[in-house]
SEVEXFI-986870 format. One record per residue (C-alpha): residue in three letters; x, y, z. Coordinates in pm, whole numbers, plus 32768, in hexadecimal, padded with zeros to 4 digits. Last residue first. Example, Ala and Ser with C-alpha at 12.3 -4.5 7.8 and 13.67 -1.06 7.14 Angstrom:
2
SER85577F9682CA;ALA84CE7E3E830C;
END
This chain:
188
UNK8A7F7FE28FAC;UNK8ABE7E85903A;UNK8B9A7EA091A8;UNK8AB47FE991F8;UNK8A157F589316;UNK88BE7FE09356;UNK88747E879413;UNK87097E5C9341;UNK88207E749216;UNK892E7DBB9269;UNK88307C779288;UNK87A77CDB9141;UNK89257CD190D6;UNK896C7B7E9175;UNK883F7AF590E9;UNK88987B3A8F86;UNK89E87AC88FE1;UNK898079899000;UNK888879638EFB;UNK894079EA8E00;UNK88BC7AAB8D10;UNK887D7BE78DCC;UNK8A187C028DEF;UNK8A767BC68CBC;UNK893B7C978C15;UNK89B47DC98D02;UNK8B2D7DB68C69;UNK8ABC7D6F8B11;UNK8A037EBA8B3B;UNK8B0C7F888C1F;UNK8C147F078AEF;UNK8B447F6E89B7;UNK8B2580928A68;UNK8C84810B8A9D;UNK8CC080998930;UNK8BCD817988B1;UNK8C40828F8984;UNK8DC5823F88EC;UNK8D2B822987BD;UNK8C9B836D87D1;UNK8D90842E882A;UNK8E8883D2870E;UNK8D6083D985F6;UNK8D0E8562863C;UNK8D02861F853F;UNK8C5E8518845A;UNK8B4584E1854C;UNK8B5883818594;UNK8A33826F8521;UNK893D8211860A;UNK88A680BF85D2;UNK89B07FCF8693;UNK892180AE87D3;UNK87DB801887A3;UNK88527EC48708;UNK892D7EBF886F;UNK88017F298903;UNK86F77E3F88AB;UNK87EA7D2488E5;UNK88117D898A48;UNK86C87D918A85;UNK867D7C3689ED;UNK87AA7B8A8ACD;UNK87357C7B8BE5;UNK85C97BB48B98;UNK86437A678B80;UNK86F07A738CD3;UNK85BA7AF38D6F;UNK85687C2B8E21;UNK857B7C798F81;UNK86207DCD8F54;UNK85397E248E6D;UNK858A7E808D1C;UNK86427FB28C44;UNK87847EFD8BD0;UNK886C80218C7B;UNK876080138DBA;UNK87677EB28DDB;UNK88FD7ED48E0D;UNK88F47FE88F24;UNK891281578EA7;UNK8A02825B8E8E;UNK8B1F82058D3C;UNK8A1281448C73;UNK88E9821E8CC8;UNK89F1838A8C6D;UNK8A5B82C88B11;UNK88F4827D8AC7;UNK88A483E88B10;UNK89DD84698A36;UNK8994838688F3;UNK8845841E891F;UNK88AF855F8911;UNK89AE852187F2;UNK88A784608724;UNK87C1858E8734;UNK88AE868486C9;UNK88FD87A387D0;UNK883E88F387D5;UNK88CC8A35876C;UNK886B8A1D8616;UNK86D889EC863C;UNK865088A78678;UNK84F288E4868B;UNK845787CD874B;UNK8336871C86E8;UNK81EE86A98768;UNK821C851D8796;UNK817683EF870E;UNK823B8293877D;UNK830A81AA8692;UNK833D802D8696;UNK81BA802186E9;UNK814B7F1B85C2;UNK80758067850D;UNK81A681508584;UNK8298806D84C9;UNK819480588371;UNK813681C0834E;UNK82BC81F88387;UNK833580F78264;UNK81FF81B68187;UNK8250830E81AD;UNK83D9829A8150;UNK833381DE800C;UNK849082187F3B;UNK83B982CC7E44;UNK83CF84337EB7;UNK854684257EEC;UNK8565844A806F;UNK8612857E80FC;UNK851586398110;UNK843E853D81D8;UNK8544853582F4;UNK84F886CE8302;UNK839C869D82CE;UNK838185C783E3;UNK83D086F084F1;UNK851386B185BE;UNK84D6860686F9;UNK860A85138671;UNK865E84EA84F8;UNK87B08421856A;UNK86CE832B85C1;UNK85E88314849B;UNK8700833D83CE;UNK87F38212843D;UNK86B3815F8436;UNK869081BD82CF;UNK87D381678273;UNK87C47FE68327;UNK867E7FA5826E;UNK85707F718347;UNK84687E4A8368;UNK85D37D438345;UNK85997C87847E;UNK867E7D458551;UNK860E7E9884FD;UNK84B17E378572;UNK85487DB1867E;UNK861D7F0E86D7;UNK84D87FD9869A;UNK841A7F0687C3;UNK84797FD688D7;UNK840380F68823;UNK84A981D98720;UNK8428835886FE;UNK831183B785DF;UNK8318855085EA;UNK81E986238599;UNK81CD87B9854E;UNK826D87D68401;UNK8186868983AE;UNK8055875083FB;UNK7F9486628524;UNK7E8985388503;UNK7F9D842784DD;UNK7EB5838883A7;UNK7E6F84F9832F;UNK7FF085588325;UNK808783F68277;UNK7F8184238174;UNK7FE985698109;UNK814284E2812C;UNK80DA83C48026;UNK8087823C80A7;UNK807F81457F97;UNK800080008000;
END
C-alpha cells in the first residue's frame, strides 16, 4: 500500500512540520528482523524530535519513506510526538542521546543500563541487552566527531554486556539483588 506524506499527516492526525515519530522499545527488533533498512534507521534516529518533514526531505519521493513510518508506528516500533525545533545552537539528536545512555551506563545499577526490573529474568536481560546493543549499533558517528564517540560507544557497549553478565547468571543475579536491598554499591 502506497502511503504519500499527505497521507502520512491525516493518518498521524497532526501537520507533518509539527509531528515527530521517535523509536520504541521495539524499533531495535524490527531492525533486527529485516522491517527497516539499516540507512533508514540510521535516519530515523539521527532525525530525532525534529519535525517529519525534515526526515521526509531528505527521502527521494519514491523510496516509500511515508510508507516504512506508516508501517513502524502502525506495529508500535515508533511513538507520536509534537516536535522539537532544533535550531543551531542545540546539540544533534544522536549526540544527546549518545550522552544520556553514556550518563545510565556510567551512574546506575546494571537493570537500570538494560532498562528492567531488578528481579527480572535471565532471558529478559539477555533480550534487553540485545535491544540495546542493535540500539546503540544503529547510530552512526557524527563526522566531526568519530574519536569521541567511539570511545562513548565503547564505554557502553561495555556497562551493557557488563549488566547482561551479571543479570544472566543466576548466581550473581542474586548476589546483586541481594546488594541492592543492602544499599551496597559492590555492583553499580
Amino acid at each position: 500500500m502506497h502511503v504519500s506524506p499527505h497521507d502520512l499527516a491525516h493518518r498521524l492526525g497532526m501537520p507533518l512540520d509539527q509531528a515527530t515519530l521517535l523509536p520504541t522499545a521495539s524499533f531495535a527488533s524490527q531492525i533486527r528482523i529485516g522491517r527497516v533498512p539499516p540507512e533508514w534507521a540510521a535516519r530515523i534516529v539521527e532525525h530525532g524530535p525534529a519535525p517529519l518533514t525534515d526526515l521526509l526531505g531528505r527521502a527521494a519521493p519514491v523510496d516509500g519513506a511515508a510508507g516504512l513510518l506508516w508501517a513502524l508506528y502502525a506495529a508500535g516500533a515508533l511513538r507520536l510526538e509534537r516536535a522539537k525545533p532544533v535550531g543551531r545552537d542545540a546539540s544533534p539528536p544522536p549526540r544527546a542521546l549518545m550522552s544520556s545512555w553514556l550518563t545510565r551506563a556510567r551512574r546506575r545499577p546494571h537493570h537500570e543500563v538494560l532498562g528492567v526490573e531488578p528481579s527480572a529474568s535471565a532471558r529478559c536481560a539477555i533480550q534487553a541487552g540485545e535491544e540495546r546493543l542493535a540500539e546503540l549499533d544503529a547510530l552512526s558517528a557524527p563526522k566531526s566527531d568519530e574519536a569521541t564517540w567511539a570511545r562513548w560507544k565503547s564505554e557502553i557497549r561495555e556497562a551493557i554486556e557488563e549488566a547482561v553478565a551479571v543479570l544472566s547468571d543466576p548466581e550473581l543475579a542474586e548476589a546483586y539483588r541481594r546488594a541492592l536491598r543492602q544499599g551496597s554499591d559492590e555492583f553499580q
